[in-house]
C-alpha positions as a Markdown table, in Angstrom:
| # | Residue | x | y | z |
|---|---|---|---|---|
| 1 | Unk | 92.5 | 84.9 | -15.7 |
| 2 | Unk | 95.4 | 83.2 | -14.2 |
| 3 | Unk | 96.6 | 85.3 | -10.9 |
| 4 | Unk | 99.9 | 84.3 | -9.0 |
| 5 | Unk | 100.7 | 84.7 | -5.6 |
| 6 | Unk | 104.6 | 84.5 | -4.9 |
| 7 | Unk | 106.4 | 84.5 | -1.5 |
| 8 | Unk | 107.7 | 88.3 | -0.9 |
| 9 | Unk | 111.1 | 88.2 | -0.9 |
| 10 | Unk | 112.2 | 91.2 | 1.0 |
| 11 | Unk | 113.7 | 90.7 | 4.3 |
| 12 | Unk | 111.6 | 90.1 | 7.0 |
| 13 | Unk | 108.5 | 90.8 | 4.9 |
| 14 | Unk | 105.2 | 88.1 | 5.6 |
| 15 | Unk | 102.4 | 89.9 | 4.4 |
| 16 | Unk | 101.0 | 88.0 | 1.2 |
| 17 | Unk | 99.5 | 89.6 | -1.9 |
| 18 | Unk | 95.8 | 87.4 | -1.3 |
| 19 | Unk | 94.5 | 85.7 | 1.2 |
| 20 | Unk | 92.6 | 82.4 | 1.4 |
| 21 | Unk | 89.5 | 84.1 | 1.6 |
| 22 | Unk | 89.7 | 86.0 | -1.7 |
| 23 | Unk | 91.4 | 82.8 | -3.2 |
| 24 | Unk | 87.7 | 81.6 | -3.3 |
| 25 | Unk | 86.1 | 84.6 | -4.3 |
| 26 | Unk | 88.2 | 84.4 | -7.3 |
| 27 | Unk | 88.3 | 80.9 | -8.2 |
| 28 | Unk | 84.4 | 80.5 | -7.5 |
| 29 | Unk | 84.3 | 83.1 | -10.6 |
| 30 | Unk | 86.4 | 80.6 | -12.7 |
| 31 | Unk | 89.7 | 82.3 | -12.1 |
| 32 | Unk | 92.5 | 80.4 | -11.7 |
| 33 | Unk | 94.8 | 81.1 | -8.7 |
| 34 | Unk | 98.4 | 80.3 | -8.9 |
| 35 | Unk | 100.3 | 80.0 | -5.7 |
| 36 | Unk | 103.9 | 79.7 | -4.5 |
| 37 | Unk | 104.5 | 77.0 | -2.4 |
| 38 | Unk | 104.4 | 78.3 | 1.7 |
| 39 | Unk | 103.6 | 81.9 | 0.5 |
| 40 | Unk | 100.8 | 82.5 | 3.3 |
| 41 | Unk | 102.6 | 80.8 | 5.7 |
| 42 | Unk | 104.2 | 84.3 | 7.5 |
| 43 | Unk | 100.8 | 85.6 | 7.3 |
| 44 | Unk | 98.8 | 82.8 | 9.1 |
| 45 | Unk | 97.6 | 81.1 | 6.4 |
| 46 | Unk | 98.8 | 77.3 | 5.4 |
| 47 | Unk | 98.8 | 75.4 | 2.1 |
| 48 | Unk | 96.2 | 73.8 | 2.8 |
| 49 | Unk | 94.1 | 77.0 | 3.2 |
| 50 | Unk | 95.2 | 77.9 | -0.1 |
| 51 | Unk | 94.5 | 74.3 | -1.8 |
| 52 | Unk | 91.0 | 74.5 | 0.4 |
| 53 | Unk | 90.2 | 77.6 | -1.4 |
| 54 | Unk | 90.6 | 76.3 | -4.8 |
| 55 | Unk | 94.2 | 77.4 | -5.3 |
| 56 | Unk | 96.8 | 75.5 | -7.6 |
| 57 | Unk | 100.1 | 75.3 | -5.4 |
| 58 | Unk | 103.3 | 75.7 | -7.3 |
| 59 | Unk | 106.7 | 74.8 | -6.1 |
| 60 | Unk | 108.5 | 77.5 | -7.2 |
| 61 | Unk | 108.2 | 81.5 | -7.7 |
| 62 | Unk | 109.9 | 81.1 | -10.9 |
| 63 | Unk | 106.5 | 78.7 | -12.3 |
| 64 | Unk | 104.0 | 81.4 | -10.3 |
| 65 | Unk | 105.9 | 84.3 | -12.6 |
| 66 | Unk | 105.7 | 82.5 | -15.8 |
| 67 | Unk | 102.3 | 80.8 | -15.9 |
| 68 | Unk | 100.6 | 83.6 | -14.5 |
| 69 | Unk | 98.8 | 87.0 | -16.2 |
| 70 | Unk | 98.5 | 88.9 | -13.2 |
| 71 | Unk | 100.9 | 88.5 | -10.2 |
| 72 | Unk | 99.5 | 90.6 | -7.0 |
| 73 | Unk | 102.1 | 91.0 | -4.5 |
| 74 | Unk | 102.6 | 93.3 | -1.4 |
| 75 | Unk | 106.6 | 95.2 | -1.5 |
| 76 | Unk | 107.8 | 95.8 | -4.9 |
| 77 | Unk | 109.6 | 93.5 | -6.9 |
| 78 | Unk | 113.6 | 93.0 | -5.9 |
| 79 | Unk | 116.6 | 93.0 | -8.6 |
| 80 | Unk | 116.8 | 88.9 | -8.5 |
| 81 | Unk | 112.7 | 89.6 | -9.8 |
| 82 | Unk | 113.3 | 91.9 | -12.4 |
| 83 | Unk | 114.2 | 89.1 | -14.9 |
| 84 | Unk | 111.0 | 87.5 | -14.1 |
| 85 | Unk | 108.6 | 90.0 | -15.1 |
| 86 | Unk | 107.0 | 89.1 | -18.8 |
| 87 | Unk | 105.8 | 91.7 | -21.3 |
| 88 | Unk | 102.1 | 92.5 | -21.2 |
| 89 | Unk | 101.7 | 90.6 | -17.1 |
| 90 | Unk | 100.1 | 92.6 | -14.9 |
| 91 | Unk | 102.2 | 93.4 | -11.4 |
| 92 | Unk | 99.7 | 95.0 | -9.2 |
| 93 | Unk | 101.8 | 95.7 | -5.6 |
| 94 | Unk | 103.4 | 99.1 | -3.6 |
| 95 | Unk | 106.1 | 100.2 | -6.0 |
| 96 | Unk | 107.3 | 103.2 | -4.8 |
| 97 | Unk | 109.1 | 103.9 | -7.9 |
| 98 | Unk | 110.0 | 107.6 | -6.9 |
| 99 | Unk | 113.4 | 107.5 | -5.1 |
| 100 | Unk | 113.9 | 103.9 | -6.9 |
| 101 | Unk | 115.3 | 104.7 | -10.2 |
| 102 | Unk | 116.7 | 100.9 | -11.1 |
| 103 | Unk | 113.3 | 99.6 | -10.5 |
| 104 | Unk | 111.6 | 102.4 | -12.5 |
| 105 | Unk | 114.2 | 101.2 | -14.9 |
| 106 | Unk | 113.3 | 97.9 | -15.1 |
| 107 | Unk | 110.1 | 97.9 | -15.1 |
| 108 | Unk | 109.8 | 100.1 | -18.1 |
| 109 | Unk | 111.9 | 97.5 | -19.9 |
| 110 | Unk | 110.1 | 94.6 | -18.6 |
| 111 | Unk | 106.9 | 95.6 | -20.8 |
| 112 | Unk | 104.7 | 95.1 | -17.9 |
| 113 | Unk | 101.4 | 96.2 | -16.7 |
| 114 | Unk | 102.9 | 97.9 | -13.2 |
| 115 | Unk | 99.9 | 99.3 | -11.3 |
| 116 | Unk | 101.2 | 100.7 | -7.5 |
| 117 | Unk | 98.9 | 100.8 | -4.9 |
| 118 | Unk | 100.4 | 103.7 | -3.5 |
| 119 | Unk | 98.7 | 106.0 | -6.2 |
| 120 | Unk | 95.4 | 104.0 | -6.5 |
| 121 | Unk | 92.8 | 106.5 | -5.3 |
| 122 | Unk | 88.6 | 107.0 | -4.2 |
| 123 | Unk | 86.3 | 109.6 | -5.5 |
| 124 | Unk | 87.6 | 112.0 | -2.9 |
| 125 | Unk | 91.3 | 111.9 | -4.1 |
| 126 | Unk | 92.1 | 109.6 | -0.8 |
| 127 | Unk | 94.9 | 106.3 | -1.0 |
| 128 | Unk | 92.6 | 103.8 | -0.1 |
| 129 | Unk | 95.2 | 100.9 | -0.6 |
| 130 | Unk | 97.9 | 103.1 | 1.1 |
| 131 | Unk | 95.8 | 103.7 | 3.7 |
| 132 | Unk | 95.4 | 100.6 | 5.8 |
| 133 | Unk | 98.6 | 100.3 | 5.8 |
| 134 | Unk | 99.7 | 104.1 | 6.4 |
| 135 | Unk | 97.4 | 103.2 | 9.9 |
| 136 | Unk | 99.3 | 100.1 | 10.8 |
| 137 | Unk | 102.8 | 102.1 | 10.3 |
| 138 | Unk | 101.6 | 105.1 | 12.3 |
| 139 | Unk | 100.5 | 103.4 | 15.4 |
| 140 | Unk | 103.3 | 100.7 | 15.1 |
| 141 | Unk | 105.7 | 104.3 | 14.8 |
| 142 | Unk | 105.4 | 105.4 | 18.6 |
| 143 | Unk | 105.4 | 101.6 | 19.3 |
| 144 | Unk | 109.0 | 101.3 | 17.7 |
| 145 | Unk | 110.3 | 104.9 | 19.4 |
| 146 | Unk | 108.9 | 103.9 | 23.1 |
| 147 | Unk | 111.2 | 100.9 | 22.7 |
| 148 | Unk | 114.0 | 102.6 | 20.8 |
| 149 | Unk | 114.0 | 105.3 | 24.3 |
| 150 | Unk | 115.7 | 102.8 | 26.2 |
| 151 | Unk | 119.1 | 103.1 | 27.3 |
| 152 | Unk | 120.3 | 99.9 | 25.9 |
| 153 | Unk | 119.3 | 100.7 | 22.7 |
| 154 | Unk | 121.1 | 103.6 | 22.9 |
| 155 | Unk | 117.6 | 106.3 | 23.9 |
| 156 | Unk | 117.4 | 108.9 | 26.1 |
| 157 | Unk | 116.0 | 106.4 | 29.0 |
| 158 | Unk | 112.5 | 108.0 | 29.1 |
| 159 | Unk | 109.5 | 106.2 | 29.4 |
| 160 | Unk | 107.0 | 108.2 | 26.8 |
| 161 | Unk | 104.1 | 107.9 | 29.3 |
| 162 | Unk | 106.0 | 109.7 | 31.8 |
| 163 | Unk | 105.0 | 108.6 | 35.9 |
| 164 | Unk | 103.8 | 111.1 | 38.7 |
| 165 | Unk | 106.5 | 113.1 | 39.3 |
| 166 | Unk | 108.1 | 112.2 | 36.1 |
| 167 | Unk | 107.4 | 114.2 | 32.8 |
| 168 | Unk | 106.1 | 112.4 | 29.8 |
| 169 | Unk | 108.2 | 111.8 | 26.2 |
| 170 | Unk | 107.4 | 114.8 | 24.0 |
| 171 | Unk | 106.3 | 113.7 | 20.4 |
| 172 | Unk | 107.0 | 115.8 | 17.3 |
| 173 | Unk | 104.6 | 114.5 | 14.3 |
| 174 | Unk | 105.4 | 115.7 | 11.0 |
| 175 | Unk | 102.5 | 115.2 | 9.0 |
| 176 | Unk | 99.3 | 115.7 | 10.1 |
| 177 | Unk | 97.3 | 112.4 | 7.6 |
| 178 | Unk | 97.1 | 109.0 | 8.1 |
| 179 | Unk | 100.1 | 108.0 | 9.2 |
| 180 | Unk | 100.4 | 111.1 | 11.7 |
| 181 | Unk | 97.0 | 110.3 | 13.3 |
| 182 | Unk | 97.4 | 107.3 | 14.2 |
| 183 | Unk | 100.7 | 108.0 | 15.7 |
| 184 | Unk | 99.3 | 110.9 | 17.6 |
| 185 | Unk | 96.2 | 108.2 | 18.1 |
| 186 | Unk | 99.0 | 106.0 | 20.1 |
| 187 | Unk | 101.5 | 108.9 | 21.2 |
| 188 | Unk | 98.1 | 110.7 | 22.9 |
| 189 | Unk | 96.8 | 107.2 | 24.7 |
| 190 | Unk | 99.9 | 106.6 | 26.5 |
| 191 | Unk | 100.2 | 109.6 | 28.2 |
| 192 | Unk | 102.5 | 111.7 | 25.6 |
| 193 | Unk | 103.0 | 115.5 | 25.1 |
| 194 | Unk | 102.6 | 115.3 | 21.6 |
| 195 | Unk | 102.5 | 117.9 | 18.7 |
| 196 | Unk | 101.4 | 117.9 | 14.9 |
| 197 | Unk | 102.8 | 119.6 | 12.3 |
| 198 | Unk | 101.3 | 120.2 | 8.9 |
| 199 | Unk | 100.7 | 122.7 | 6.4 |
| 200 | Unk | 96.9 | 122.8 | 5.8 |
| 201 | Unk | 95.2 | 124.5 | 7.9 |
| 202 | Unk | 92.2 | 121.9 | 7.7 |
| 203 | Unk | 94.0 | 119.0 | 8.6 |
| 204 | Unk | 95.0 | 121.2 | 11.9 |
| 205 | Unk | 91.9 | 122.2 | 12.4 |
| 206 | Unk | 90.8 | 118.4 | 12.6 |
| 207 | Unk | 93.3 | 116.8 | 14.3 |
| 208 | Unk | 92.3 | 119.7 | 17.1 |
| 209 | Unk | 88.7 | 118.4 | 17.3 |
| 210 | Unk | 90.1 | 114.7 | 17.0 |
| 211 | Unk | 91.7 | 115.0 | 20.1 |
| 212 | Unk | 89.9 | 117.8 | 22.2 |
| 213 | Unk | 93.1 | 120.0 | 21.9 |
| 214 | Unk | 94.8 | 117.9 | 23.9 |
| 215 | Unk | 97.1 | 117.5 | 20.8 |
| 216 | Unk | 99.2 | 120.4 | 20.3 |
| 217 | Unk | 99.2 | 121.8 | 16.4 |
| 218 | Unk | 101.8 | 124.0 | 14.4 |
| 219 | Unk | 102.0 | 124.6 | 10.7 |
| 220 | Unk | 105.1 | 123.0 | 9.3 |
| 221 | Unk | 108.0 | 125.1 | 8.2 |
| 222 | Unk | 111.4 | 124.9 | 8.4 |
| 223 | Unk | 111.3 | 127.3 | 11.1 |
| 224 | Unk | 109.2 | 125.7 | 13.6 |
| 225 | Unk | 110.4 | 122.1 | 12.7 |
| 226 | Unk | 114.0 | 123.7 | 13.5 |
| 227 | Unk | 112.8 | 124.7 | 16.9 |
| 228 | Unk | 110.7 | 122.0 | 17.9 |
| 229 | Unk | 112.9 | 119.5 | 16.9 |
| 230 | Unk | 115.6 | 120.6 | 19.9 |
| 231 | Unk | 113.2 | 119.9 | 22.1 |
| 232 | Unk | 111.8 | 116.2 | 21.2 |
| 233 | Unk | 112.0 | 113.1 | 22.6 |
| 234 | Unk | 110.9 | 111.4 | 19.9 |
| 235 | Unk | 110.1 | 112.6 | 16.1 |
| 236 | Unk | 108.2 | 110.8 | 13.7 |
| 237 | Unk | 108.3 | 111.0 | 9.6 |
| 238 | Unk | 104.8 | 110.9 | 8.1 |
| 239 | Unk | 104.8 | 113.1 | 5.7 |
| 240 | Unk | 103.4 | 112.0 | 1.8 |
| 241 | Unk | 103.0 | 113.6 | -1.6 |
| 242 | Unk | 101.6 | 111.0 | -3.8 |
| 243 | Unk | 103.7 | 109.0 | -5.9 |
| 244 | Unk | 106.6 | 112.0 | -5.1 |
| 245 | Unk | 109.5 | 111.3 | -3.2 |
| 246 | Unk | 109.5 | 112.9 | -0.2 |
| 247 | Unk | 110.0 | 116.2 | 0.7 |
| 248 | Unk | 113.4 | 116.3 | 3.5 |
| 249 | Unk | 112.0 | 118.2 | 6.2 |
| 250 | Unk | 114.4 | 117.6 | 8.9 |
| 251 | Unk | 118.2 | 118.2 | 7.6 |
| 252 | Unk | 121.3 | 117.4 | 9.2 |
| 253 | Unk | 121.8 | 120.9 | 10.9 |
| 254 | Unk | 119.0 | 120.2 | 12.5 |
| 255 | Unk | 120.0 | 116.5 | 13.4 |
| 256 | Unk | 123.0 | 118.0 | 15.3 |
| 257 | Unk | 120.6 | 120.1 | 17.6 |
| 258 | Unk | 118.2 | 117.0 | 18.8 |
| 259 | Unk | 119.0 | 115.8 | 21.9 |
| 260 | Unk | 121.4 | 112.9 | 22.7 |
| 261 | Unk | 119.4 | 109.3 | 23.0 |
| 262 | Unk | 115.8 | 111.1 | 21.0 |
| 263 | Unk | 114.4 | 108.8 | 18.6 |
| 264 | Unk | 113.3 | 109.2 | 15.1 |
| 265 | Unk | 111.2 | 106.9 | 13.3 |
| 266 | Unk | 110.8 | 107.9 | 9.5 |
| 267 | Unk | 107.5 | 106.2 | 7.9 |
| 268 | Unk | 108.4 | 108.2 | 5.0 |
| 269 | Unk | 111.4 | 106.6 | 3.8 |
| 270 | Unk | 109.6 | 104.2 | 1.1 |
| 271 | Unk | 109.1 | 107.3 | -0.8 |
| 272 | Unk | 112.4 | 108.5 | 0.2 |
| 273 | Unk | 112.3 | 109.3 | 3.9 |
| 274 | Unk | 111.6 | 112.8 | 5.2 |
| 275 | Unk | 115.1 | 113.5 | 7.0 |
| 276 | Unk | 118.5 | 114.1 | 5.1 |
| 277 | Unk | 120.2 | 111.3 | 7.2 |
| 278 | Unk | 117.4 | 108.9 | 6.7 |
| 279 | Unk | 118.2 | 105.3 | 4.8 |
| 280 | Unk | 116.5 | 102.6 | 4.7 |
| 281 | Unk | 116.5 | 99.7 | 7.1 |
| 282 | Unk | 115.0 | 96.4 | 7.3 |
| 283 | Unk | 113.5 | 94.2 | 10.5 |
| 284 | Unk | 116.6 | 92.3 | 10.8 |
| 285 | Unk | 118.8 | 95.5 | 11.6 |
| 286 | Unk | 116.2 | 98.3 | 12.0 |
| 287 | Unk | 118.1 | 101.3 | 13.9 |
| 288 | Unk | 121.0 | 103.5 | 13.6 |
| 289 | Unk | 122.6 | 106.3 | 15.1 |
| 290 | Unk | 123.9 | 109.9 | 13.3 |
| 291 | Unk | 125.3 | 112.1 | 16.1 |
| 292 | Unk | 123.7 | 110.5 | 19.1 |
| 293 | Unk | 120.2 | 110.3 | 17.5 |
| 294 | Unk | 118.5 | 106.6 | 17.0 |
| 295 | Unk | 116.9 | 106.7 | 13.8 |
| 296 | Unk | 114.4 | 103.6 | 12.6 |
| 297 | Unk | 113.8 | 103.7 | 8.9 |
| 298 | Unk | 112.4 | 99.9 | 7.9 |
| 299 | Unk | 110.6 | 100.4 | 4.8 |
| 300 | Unk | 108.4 | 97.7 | 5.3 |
| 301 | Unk | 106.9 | 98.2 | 8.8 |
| 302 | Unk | 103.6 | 96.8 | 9.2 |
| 303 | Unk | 105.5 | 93.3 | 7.9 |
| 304 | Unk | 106.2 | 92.8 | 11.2 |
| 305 | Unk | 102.8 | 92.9 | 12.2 |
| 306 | Unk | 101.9 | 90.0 | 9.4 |
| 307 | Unk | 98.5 | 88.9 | 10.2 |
| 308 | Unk | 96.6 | 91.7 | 10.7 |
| 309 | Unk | 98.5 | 93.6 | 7.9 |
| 310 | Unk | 97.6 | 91.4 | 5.5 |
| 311 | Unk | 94.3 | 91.2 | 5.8 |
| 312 | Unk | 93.6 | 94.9 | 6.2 |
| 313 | Unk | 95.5 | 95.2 | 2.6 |
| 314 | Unk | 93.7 | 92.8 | 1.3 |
| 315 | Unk | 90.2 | 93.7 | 2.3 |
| 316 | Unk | 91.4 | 97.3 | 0.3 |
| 317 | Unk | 93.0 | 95.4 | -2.3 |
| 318 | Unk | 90.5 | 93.2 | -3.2 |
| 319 | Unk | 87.8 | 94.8 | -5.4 |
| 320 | Unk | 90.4 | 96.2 | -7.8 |
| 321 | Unk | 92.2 | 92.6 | -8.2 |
| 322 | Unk | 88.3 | 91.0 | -8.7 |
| 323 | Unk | 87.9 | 94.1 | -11.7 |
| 324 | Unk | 91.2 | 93.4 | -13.4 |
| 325 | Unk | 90.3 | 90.1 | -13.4 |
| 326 | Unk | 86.9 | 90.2 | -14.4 |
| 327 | Unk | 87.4 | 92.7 | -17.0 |
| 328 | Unk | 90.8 | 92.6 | -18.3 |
| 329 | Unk | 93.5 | 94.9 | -17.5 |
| 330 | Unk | 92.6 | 97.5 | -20.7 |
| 331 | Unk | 88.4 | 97.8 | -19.8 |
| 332 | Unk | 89.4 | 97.7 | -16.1 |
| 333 | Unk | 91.9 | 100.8 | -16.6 |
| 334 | Unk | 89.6 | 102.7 | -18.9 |
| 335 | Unk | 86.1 | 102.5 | -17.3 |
| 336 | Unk | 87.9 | 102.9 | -13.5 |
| 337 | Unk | 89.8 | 106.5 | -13.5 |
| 338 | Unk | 90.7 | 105.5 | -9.6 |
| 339 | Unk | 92.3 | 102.2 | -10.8 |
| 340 | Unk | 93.9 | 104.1 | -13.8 |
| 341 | Unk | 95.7 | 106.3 | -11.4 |
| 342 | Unk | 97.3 | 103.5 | -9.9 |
| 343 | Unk | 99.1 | 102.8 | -13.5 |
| 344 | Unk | 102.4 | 103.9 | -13.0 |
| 345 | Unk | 104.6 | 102.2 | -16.4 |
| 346 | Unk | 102.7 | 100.8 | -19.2 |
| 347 | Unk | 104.2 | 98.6 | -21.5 |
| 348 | Unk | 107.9 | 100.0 | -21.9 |
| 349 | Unk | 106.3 | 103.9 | -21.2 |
| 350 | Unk | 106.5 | 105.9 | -17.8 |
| 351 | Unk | 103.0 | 106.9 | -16.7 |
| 352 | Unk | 102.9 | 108.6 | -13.6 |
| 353 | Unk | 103.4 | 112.3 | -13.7 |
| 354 | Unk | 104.8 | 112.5 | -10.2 |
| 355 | Unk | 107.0 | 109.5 | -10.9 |
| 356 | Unk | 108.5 | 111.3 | -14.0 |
| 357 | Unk | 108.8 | 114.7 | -12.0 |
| 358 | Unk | 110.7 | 113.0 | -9.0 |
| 359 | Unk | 113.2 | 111.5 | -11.8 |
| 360 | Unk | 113.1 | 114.2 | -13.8 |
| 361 | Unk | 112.1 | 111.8 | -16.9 |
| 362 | Unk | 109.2 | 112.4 | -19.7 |
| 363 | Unk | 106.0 | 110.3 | -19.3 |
| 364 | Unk | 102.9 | 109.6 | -21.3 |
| 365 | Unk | 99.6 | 110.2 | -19.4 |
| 366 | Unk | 97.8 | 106.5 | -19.0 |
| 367 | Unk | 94.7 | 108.1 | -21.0 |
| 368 | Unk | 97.1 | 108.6 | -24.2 |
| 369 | Unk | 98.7 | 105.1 | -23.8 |
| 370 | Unk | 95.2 | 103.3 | -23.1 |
| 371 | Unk | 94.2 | 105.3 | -26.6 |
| 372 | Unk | 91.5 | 106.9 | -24.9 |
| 373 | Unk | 93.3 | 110.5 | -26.2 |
């Protein structure tokens, strides 16, 4: 198979869909690997890591797009790249095709193969490609808030660790997976009053042993987001419903009780962001402000942390790329029910049921469209 590797596109965004390392696995198993010039470059990784590994270096994305049957990238494609998606190629990358309507859009009249990481699962129902990532943007969340609390950036002037004498940031997690562990992970180390909100009981339960109770819990509802939120220093978006946009937990009522200079970082807001005032924003101009509150909604976060981004993804990423291209995209999606619930459109036909429900359109299931119905 021939697999293409462009340079991503959106702003501020050096992850890479393969690194050097699986370059060789792949082309050691007679695959060829097409790569766009200075693609790795953001990431760490040189041409000449690529041409070491047996890649074929292309000048342009526009060559990658055309000669290759699979393109694996890391953000979804961009309007200029709609164009350049052929009938029956594979795209296997984070869609996010939820709140995204003119992507869904396209893709559906591309004819592409569009398989999202983001609804790629494991036996136990987990995101194992959303994951690694989801860890990256939860710890990097407090990260971005702490900063984000100083003055000149418009915070309250509180340093989340607090000093003796001086009371610590309080934290406000909504969502108590992934993403909301590792920020409490981060939030707890430095010194943080933190508390987690979810609504399964389990996931409470856990994140209580996790952290000793030294992590407050409280089962999210409107009620108890609307009071904790007065209160919060800093409040971070991590809630997910696979392949759904996301619910809006925080509205803008409740945006006009937080306190003047607090801090809210949304992870959420590739699936549509948890608060009503939430929109996206990208490393170049990250933050804004609605009624005195800083809010940080990049929807690429753990680009800015390239190297080690990259590599997590890809060590998730991997086995899945080496199936497709072992086995064809058709065997691949029918002997792999994990994979297959990655497939979100399939040749001109919607098939995610979460997708559809967050649009409101009609899909066909993958079985039905793979003929295995």
């Amino acid at each position: 198979m021939k697999i293409g590797i462009v340079k991503e596109i959106k702003v501020n965004e050096n992850r890479v869909g393969i690194i050097p390392g699986f370059v060789a696995s792949l082309t050691q198993q007679g695959h060829t690997v097409l790569c766009e010039q200075n693609a790795g470059v953001g990431s760490g990784f040189s041409d000449t890591d690529y041409k070491n590994a047996g890649a074929s270096l292309l000048r342009t994305a526009d060559e990658v797009w055309q000669q290759a049957d699979m393109i694996v990238k890391v953000k979804e494609p961009l309007p200029e790249e709609y164009k350049k998606i052929r009938a029956g190629q594979i795209l296997f990358t984070y869609l996010h095709l939820a709140p995204d309507v003119p992507q869904t859009e396209a893709l559906i009249k591309s004819g592409a193969v569009c398989i999202a990481y983001e609804t790629v699962t494991d036996n136990a129902g987990r995101l194992p490609l959303l994951s690694p990532m989801s860890a990256i943007a939860g710890r990097m969340s407090v990260l971005m808030a702490a900063n984000l609390l100083q003055t000149q950036f418009g915070g309250e002037g509180i340093l989340p660790s607090g000093v003796p004498g001086v009371l610590p940031a309080k934290v406000l997690i909504l969502g108590g997976g992934n993403v909301g562990q590792n920020a409490a992970f981060i939030a707890h180390g430095i010194g943080a009053d933190v508390t987690v909100l979810d609504h399964y009981q389990p996931t409470l339960d856990s994140i209580t042993k996790q952290f000793h109770n030294e992590v407050k819990t409280a089962y999210s509802n409107s009620g108890n987001i609307a009071q904790l939120i007065t209160q919060a220093d800093i409040v971070i978006g991590a809630a997910l419903v696979a392949g759904l946009s996301t619910p809006k937990l925080v509205t803008k009522a409740m945006i006009q009780t937080m306190k003047r200079g607090s801090v809210i970082v949304d992870v959420a807001i590739d699936q549509g962001g948890c608060c009503e005032t939430s929109r996206p924003t990208t490393h170049k101009d990250p933050y804004y402000e609605v009624n005195g509150v800083v809010h940080y909604c990049v929807t690429n976060m753990p680009g800015a942390y390239a190297h080690t981004s990259t590599v997590s993804l890809n060590n998730a990423t991997y086995p899945f790329i080496e199936k497709l291209a072992n086995l064809g995209y058709e065997k691949a999606l029918r002997e792999d029910r994990n994979l297959r619930n990655g497939l979100n459109v399939y040749k001109g036909e919607l098939t995610h049921p979460a997708v559809a429900a967050s649009q409101k359109r009609d899909f066909t299931s993958a079985e039905t469209v793979l003929g295995m119905k």
